[in-house]
C-alpha positions as CSV (number, residue, x, y, z in Angstrom):
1,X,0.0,0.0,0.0
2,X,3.1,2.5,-0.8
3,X,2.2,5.4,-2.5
4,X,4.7,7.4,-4.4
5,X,4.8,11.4,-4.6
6,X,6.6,13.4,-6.9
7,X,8.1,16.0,-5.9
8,X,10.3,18.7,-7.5
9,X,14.0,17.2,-5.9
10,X,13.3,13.6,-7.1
11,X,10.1,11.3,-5.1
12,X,8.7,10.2,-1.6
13,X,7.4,6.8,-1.2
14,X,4.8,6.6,1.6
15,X,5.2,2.9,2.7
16,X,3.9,3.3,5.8
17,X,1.3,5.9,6.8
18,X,-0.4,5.3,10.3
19,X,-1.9,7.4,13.4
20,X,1.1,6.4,15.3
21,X,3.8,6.6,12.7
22,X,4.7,7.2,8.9
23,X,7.8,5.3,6.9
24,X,8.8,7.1,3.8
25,X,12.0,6.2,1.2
26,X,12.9,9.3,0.0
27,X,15.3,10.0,-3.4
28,X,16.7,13.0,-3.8
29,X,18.5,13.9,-7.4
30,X,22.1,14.8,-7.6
31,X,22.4,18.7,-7.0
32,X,18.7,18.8,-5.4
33,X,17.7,20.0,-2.1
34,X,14.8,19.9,0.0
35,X,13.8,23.5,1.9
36,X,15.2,24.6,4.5
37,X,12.3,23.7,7.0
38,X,11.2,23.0,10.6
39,X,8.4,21.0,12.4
40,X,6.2,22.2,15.4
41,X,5.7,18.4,16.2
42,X,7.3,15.6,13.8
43,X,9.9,13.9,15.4
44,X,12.3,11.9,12.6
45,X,15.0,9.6,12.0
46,X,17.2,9.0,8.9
47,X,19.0,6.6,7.3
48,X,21.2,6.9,4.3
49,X,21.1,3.7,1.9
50,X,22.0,4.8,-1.2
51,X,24.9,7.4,-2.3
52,X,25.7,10.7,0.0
53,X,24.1,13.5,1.2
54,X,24.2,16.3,3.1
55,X,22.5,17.4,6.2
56,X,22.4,20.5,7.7
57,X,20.9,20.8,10.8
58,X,20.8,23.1,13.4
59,X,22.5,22.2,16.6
60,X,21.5,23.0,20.2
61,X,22.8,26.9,19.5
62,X,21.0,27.9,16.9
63,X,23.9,27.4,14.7
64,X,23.5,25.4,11.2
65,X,26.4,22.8,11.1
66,X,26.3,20.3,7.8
67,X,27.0,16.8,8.3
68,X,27.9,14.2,5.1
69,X,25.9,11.2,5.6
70,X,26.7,7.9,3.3
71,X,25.0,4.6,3.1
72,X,24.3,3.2,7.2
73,X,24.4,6.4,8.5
74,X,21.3,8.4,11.1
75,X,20.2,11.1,12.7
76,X,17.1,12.1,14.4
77,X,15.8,15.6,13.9
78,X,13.9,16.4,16.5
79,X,10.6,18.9,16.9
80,X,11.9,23.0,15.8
81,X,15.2,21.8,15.1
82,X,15.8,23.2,11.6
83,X,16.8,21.4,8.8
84,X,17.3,20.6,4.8
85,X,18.7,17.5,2.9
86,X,20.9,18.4,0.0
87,X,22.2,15.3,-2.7
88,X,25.9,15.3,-2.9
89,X,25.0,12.0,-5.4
90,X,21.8,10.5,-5.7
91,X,20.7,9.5,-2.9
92,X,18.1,7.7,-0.9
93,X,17.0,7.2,2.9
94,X,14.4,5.9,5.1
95,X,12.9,8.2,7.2
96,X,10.7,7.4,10.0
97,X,8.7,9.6,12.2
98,X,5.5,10.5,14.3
99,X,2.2,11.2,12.0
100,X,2.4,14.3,11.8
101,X,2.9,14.3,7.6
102,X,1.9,17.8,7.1
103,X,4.0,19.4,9.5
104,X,6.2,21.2,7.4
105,X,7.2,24.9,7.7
106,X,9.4,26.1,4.7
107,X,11.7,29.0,5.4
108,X,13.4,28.9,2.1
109,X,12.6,26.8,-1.1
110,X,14.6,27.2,-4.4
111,X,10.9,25.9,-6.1
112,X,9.1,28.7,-5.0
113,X,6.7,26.5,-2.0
114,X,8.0,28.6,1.3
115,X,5.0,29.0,4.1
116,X,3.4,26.1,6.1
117,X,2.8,22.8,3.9
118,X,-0.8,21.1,4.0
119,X,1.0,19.0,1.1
């Protein structure tokens, strides 16, 4: 019962979408980013599988630090904590998290969506 979404950075596929938790693979293209974004209440966890990415994420200061991540490598994001996922290569990871799948809060957006998602 997956269901794959396009999206402009390469595809989401929703293999697991609960009221206590969601599973997504997500592919991002080489060269494509995902916004620079928060959540009020999703709580996540990545993990590379394919190629190498870059996470930034800000740490406990306020600060944005990137971190490479390759194939076997997580990190949780937790609520407020912001965040983007850039593809050094193609790339793809699991990403598990609370419900909350329309807790999105774009602060920049090279496509133009910035604002709260309902999407």
């Amino acid at each position: 019962m997956s269901e794959i979404v396009k999206k402009p950075w390469g595809w989401e596929n929703r293999f697991a979408v609960t009221d206590k938790y969601l599973g997504k693979v997500i592919h991002i293209n080489s060269g494509e980013m995902l916004s620079l974004q928060y959540h009020r209440h999703k709580d996540e966890t990545l993990l590379v599988v394919k190629g190498a990415m870059d996470l930034q994420l800000e740490n406990d200061k306020g600060q944005m630090e990137t971190h490479r991540l390759t194939p076997g490598m997580s990190r949780r994001i937790i609520p407020g904590r912001k965040h983007r996922m850039i593809g050094v290569e193609e790339c793809e990871f699991f990403e598990v998290s609370t419900p909350e799948i329309d807790d999105v809060v774009r602060l920049e957006d090279k496509y133009g969506r910035q604002g709260t998602s309902t999407a």
